[in-house]
N, C-alpha and C positions, 0 to 999 in steps of 0.2 A: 504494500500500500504506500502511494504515494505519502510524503512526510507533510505538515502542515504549512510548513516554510513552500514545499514546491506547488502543493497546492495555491498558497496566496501571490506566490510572484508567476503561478501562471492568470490565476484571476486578471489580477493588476494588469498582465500582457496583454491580451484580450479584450481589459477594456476601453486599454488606449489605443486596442487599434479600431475597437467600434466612436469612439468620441473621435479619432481622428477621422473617421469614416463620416461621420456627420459636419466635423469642421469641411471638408474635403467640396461635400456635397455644398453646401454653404457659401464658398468661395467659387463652387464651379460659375462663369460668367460667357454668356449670357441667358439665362433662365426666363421663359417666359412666362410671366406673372407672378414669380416668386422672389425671392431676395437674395443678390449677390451683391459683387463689389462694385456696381454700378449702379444699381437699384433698389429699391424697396418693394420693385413687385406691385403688386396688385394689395398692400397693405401698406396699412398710416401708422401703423401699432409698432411696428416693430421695425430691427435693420439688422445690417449685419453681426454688429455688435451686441444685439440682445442673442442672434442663434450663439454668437462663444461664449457668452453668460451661463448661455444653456446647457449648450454641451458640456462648458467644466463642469458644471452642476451634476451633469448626470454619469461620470465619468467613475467616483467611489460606488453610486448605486449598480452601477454594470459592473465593477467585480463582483458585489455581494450575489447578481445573476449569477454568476458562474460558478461560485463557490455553492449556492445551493444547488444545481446542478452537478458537482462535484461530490457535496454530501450524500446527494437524493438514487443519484443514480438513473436510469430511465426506464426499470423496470415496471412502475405506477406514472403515466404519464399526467393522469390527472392531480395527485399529489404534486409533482412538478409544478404544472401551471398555477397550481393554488399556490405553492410558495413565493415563485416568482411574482404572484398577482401581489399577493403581500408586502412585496418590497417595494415592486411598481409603484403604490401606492404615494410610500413615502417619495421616493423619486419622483413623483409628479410634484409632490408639495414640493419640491427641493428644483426642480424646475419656475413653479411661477413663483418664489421666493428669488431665485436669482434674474427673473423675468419681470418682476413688478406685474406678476397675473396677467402675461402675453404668455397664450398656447401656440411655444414654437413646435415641441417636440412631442406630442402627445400621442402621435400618430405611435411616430417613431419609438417613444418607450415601449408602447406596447408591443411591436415587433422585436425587438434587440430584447426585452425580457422574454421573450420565448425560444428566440435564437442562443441569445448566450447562454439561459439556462440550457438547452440541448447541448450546446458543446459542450460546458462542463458537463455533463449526465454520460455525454461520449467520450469523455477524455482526450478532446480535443487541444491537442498545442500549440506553441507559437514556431510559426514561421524560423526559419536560422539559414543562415548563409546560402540563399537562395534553394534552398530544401524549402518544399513548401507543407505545409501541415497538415493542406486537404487535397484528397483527386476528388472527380467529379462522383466515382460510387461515393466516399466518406458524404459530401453532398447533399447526395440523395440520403444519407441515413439520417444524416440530422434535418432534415425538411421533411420526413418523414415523422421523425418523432416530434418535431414542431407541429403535423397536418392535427397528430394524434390529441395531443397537445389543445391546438386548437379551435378543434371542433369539440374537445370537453365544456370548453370557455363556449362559445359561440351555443351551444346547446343551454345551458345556464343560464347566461344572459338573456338568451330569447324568449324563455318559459319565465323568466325573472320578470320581465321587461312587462309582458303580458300579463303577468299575477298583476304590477303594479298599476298598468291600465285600466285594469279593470276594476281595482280598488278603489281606484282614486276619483272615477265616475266622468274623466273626463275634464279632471282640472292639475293631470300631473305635468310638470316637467319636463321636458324630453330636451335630451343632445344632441344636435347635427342629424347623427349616426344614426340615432336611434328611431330620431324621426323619420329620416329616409329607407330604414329599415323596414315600420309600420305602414308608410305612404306607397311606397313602389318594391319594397322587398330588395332594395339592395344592400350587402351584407359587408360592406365594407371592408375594413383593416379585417375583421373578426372571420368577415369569409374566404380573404386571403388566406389568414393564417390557418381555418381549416384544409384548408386545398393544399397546404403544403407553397405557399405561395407561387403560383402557375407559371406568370409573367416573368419572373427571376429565374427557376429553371428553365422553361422554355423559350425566352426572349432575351431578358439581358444577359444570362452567365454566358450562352452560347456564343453571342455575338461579342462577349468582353473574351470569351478564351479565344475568337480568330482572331482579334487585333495583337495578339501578344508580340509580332514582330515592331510595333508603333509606339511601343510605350515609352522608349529612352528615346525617340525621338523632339526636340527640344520642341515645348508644347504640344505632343504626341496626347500625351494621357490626358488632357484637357478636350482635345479635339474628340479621342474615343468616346472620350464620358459625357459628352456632349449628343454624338450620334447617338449613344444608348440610349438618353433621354427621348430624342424622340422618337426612338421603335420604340420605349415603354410607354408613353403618351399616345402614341396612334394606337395601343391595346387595351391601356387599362380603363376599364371603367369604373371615374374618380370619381367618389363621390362629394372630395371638395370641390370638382367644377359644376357637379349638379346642384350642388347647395348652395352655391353663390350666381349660378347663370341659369338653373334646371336641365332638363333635359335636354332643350337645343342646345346648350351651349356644349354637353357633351359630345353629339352626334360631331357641330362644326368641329369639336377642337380636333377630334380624331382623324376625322377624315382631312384637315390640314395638316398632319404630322404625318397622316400617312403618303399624304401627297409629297411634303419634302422629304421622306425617306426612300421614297421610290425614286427623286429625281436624282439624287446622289449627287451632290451638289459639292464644287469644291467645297475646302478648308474656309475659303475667306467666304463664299456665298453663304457658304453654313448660318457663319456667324454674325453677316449683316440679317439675314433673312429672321436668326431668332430675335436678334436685337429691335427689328420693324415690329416681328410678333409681339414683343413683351409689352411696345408701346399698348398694341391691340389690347392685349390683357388687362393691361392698368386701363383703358378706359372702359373697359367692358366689366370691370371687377371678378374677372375672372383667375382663379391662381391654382395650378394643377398637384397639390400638397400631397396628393396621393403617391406620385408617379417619384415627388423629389425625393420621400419617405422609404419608396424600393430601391433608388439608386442608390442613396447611402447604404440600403444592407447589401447592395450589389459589390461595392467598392469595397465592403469589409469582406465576402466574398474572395471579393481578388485578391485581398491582401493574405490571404487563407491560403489561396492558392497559388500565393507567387505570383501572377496577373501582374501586380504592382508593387512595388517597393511605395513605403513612405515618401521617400526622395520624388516618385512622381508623382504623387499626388499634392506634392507644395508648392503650387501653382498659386 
């Protein structure tokens, strides 16, 4: 059995490479309708310096992920997900604490708490001298024990969600999520993560493991993680842009991402054409929170895999 010293400096490794995974995402430029180093997106609340407010914040609560996944094992998945839900918790307080109550990262906790607890629960390591930690079957096992994971959560929540509607006669509260959940049935972060998150094994790891010859290319890995944005944005159906634009604005936003994806567009066309978009974004109040949410666990992802070194993602 691992000693408790290698458990907590693997924790600790792990979870600077998911906070660096979020800073990463964060600084990628130019993001339409979200916030980077030239924007504020499609948001008055917040900039770039509230997401590294955030991410420090959330940085000791992603080892404690890891480490209950370490303790827990991943033989009871549902055990699992309740513990990390537990931690979550406080991480969220520890997020709009260092946010002044701006939800940058709520998506995102909840994903990276289900992800880091399976890696520790796998015994997953850190990266070293270009040895990488994970192949694509390791991958699939821990999105596998993430699917299991959560669809425990997503089944809970939804019987939960319903007791409470029905309690309350019609004068309860509801989340975003929750509300889009009860109006149109769409299952959000929660249905992601029962699926085993689709869009990341099927769209973005794929397309981040053929660019591996581009990434020491001097702005290489900005340019990749750029493209990936928008094959994950022409796929996923976000339901932050349904909730800020409704349903047409999902159909446009998609079917524009799929169109610049198909046209393959140089480097520099790329990057004027998201930049014209974001303006779009910001007066449409549209901001695609879902899709910037998966690329960051894509990025942590690649750093699993070797895909990326830290050094490229310091852009």
């Amino acid at each position: 059995m691992a000693s408790d010293n290698n458990v907590n400096a693997r924790a600790c490794g792990l979870a600077r490479l998911a906070e660096a995974s979020l800073v990463a995402e964060a600084r990628l430029t130019p993001k339409p309708g979200l916030v980077d180093c030239a924007t504020t997106g499609a948001h008055t609340d917040m900039d770039l310096s509230t997401f590294m407010a955030s991410a420090r914040a959330l940085g000791p609560l992603f080892a404690e992920y890891v480490a209950a996944g370490s303790e827990l094992g991943p033989a009871d998945p549902a055990a699992l997900a309740d513990a990390v839900r537990r931690i979550g918790v406080r991480a969220e307080a520890a997020m709009f604490a260092a946010t002044d109550g701006v939800n940058t990262h709520k998506g995102a906790n909840f994903t990276f708490a289900l992800v880091l607890g399976a890696v520790g629960a796998l015994g997953v390591d850190m990266p070293a001298d270009g040895i990488s930690a994970l192949d694509e079957n390791d991958v699939r096992k821990v999105l596998d024990l993430v699917s299991r994971m959560g669809a425990g959560l997503l089944d809970h929540d939804v019987r939960a969600l319903h007791e409470r509607v029905s309690a309350s006669e019609g004068s309860v509260e509801l989340s975003h999520g929750e509300a889009l959940l009860l109006a149109r049935g769409m299952q959000g972060v929660r249905g992601e993560a029962a699926q085993g998150y689709p869009q990341l094994a099927q769209t973005l790891l794929p397309y981040l493991r053929s660019q591996r010859s581009d990434r020491h290319v001097p702005g290489g890995a900005r340019i990749v993680l750029l493209r990936a944005l928008v094959k994950l944005m022409a796929e996923l159906e976000d339901t932050n842009v349904v909730h800020r634009g409704g349903p047409d604005a999902l159909v446009s936003h998609r079917a524009f991402c799929r169109a610049l994806d198909e046209r393959d567009v140089s480097d520099d066309e790329l990057v004027y054409t998201l930049a014209a978009y974001d303006r779009e974004l910001i007066r449409t109040n549209v901001s695609p929170g879902g899709a910037a949410d998966l690329l960051s666990l894509g990025i942590f992802f690649s750093l699993l895999e070797s895909l990326f070194t830290l050094d490229d993602i310091s852009y």
